[in-house]
C-alpha positions in Angstrom: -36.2 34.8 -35.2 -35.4 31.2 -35.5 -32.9 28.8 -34.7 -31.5 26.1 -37.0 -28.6 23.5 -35.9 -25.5 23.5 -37.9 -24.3 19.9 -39.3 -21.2 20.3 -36.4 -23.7 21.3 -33.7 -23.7 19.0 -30.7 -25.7 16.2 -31.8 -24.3 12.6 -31.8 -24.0 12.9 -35.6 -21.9 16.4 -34.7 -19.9 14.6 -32.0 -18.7 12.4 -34.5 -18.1 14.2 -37.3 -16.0 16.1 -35.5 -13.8 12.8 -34.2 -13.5 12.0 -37.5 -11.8 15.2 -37.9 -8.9 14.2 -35.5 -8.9 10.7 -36.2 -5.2 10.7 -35.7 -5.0 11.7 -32.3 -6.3 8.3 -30.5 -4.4 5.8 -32.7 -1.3 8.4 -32.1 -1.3 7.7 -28.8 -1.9 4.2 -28.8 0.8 4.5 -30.9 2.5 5.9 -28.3 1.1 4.0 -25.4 2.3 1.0 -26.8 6.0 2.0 -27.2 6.2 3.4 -23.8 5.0 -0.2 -22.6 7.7 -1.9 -25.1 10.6 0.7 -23.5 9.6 -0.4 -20.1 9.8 -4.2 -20.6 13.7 -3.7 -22.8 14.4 -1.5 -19.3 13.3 -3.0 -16.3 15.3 -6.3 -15.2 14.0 -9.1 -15.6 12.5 -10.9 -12.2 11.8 -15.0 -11.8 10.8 -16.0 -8.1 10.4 -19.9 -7.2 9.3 -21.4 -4.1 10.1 -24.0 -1.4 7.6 -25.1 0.9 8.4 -26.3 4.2 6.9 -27.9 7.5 8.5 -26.9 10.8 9.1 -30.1 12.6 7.2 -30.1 16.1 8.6 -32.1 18.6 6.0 -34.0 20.9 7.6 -34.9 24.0 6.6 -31.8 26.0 9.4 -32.1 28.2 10.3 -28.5 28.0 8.7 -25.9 26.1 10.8 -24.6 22.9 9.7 -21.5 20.2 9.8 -24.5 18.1 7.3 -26.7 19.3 4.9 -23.5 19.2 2.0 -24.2 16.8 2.0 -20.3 15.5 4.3 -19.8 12.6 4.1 -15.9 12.3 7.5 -15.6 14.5 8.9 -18.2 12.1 7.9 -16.4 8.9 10.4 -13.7 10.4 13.2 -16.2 11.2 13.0 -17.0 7.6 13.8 -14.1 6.6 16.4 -13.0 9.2 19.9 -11.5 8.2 21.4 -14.7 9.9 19.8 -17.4 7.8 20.5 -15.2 4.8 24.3 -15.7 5.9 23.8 -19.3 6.2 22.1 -19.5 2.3 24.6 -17.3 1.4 27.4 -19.7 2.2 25.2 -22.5 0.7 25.0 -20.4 -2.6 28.5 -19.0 -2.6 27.3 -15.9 -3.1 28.6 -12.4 -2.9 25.2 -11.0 -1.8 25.9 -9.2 1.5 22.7 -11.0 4.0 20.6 -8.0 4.2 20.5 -8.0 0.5 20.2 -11.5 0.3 16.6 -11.6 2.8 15.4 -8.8 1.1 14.7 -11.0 -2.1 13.0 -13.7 0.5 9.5 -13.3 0.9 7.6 -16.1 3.5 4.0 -16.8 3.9 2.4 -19.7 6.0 -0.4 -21.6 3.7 -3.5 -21.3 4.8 -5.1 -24.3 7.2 -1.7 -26.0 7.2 1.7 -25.5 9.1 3.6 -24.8 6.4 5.0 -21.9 5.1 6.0 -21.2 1.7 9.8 -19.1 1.2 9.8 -17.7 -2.1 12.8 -16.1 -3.7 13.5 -13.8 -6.3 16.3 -13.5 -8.7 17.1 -12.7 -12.4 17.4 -15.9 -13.6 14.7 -19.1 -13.1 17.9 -20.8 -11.9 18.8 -18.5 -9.4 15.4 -18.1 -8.0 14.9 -21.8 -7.3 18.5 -22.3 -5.7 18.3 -19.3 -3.7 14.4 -20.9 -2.0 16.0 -24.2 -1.4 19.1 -22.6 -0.1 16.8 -20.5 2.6 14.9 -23.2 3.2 18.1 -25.0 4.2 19.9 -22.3 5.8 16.2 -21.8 7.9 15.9 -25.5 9.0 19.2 -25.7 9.7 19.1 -22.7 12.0 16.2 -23.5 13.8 17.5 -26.8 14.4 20.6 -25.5 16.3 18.4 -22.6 18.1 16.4 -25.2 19.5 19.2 -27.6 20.8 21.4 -24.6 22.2 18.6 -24.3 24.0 18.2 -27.7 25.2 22.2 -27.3 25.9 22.1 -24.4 27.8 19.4 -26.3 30.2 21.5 -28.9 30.5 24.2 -26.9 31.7 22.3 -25.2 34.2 21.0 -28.9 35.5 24.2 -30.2 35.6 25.5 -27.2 37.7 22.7 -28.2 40.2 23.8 -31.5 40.0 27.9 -30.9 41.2 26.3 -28.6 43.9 23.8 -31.8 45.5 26.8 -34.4 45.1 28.9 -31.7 47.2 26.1 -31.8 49.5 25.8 -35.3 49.0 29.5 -36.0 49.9 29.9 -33.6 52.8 26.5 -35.0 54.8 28.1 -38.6 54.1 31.3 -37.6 55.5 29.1 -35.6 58.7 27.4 -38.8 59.2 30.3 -41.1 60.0 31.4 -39.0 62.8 28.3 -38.6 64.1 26.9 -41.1 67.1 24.6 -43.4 66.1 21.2 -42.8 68.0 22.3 -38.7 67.9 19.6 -36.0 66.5 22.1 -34.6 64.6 22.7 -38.7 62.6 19.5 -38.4 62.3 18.6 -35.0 60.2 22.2 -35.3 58.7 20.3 -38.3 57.4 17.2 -37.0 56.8 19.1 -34.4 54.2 21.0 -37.0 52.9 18.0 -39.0 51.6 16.2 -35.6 50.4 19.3 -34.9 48.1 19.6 -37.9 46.8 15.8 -37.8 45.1 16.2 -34.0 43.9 19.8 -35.7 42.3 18.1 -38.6 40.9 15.0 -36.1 40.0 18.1 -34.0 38.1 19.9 -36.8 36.6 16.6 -37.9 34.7 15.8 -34.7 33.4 19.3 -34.1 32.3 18.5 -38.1 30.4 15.5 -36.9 29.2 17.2 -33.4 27.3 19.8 -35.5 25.6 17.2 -37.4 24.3 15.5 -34.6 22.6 19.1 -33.6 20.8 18.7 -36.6 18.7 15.2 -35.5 17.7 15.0 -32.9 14.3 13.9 -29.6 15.5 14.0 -28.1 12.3 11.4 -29.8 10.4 11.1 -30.9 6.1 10.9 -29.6 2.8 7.9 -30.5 1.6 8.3 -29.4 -2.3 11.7 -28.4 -3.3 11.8 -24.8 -5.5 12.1 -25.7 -9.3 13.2 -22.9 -12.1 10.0 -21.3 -13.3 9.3 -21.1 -17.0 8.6 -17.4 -17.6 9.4 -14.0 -15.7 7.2 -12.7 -13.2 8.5 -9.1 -14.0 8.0 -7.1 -16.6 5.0 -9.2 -17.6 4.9 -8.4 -21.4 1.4 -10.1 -21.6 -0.1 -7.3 -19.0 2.1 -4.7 -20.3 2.3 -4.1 -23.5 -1.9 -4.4 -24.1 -2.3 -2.1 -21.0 0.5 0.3 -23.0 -1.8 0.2 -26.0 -5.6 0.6 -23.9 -3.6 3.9 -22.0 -2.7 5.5 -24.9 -6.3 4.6 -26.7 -8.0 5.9 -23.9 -5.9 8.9 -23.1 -6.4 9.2 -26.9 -10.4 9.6 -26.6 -10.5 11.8 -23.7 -8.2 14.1 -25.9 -10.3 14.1 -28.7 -12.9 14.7 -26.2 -11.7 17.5 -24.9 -10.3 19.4 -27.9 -13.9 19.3 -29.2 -15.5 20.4 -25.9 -13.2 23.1 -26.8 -14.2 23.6 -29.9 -16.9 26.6 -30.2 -18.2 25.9 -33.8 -19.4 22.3 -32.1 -20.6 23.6 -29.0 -22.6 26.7 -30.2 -25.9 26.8 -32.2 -26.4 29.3 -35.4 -28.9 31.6 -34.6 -30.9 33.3 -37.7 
């Protein structure tokens, strides 16, 4: 008994023979591949996103601590994108865009080593993308800008509350005082009070200086590089696409071919004689 190998057994020279004899199958689907890829790009809507970069202004006076004057920017990457600057950029835009909507096409990252963050927006047209960043950008300065100094208001009114209660006390000791005898223990603490409310209401009066200082300062901060159209989609990118459409189908192509001629018995099996 012997054992000879057919032409079609599984050598290399096998292997490919039999390829050649479904030859059609990888092209087909490459074929194949390739229109699926083309479909995709006519389909999916186009996407251009341009960016705005902008440093949040830090004020350095330290006379009270604000959100703003905190070096971290990871809270500010979320006020970016809140539902209330998208109102703001969609007033700026006149757009119909409801503001979750609107933030959901905001993306914001903070450049690494630097205090700056980049708020990049995307839209179906180059145009759109680069006036809807700058609007954001805006809309965010702008609101970060009044966030700070409704702050700096709201501290001033609680100072100046403070104040009006030391004058009363201020007024009522002076009036105790006049009535009072000279060379009496009660002149004398009535006096003693007096003079103590008079430094906490000069102490006051000079922070309440100092806070309407810092409303003139910008709280908000600079655009650094104003978002310009881009030239070319970022979505469907037919470069990526349409070659990866053609290498799927090739390649699902081969591993079909493949496996048909694992299938096949007349390659696998030796003639025995």
């Amino acid at each position: 008994m012997n054992t000879s190998q057919r032409p079609d057994s599984p050598g290399p020279g096998g292997f490919l023979e039999a390829l050649r004899g479904r030859w059609q199958i990888a092209p087909g689907l490459a074929v194949l591949g390739l229109l699926a890829a083309a479909v995709y790009v006519l389909v999916v809507p186009t996407a251009y996103t341009a960016t705005a970069a902008v440093r949040p202004a830090t004020p350095s006076t330290g006379i009270i601590l604000l959100p703003v004057q905190v070096p971290d920017l990871r809270g500010d990457t979320q006020a970016a994108r809140s539902t209330e600057v998208a109102a703001m950029a969609g007033e700026l835009l006149h757009s119909s865009l409801s503001p979750l909507a609107l933030s959901k096409q905001v993306t914001v990252t903070i450049q690494p080593g630097f205090q700056v963050l980049d708020i990049t927006c995307t839209a179906s047209s180059g145009r759109g993308a680069a006036d809807c960043a700058n609007a954001v950008a805006n809309a965010y300065l702008q609101n970060r800008t009044a966030s700070a100094k409704a702050m700096i208001n709201q501290q001033i009114a609680t100072l100046k509350a403070q104040i009006r209660t030391l004058q009363d006390t201020v007024a009522r000791l002076s009036s105790t005082i006049i009535g009072l005898p000279m060379n009496s223990a009660e002149r004398a603490s009535a006096q003693a009070q007096l003079a103590s409310a008079n430094v906490q209401l000069s102490s006051l009066n000079g922070k309440v200086a100092a806070l309407y200082a810092e409303l003139a300062q910008n709280y908000g901060g600079t655009i650094i590089t104003k978002a310009s159209p881009p030239g070319k989609p970022v979505s469907p990118n037919t470069t990526l696409v349409l070659p990866g459409g053609l290498a799927a189908g090739l390649l699902l192509g081969l591993i079909a071919e493949f496996w048909l001629d694992r299938r096949d018995k007349q390659i696998r099996s030796a003639v025995v004689r």
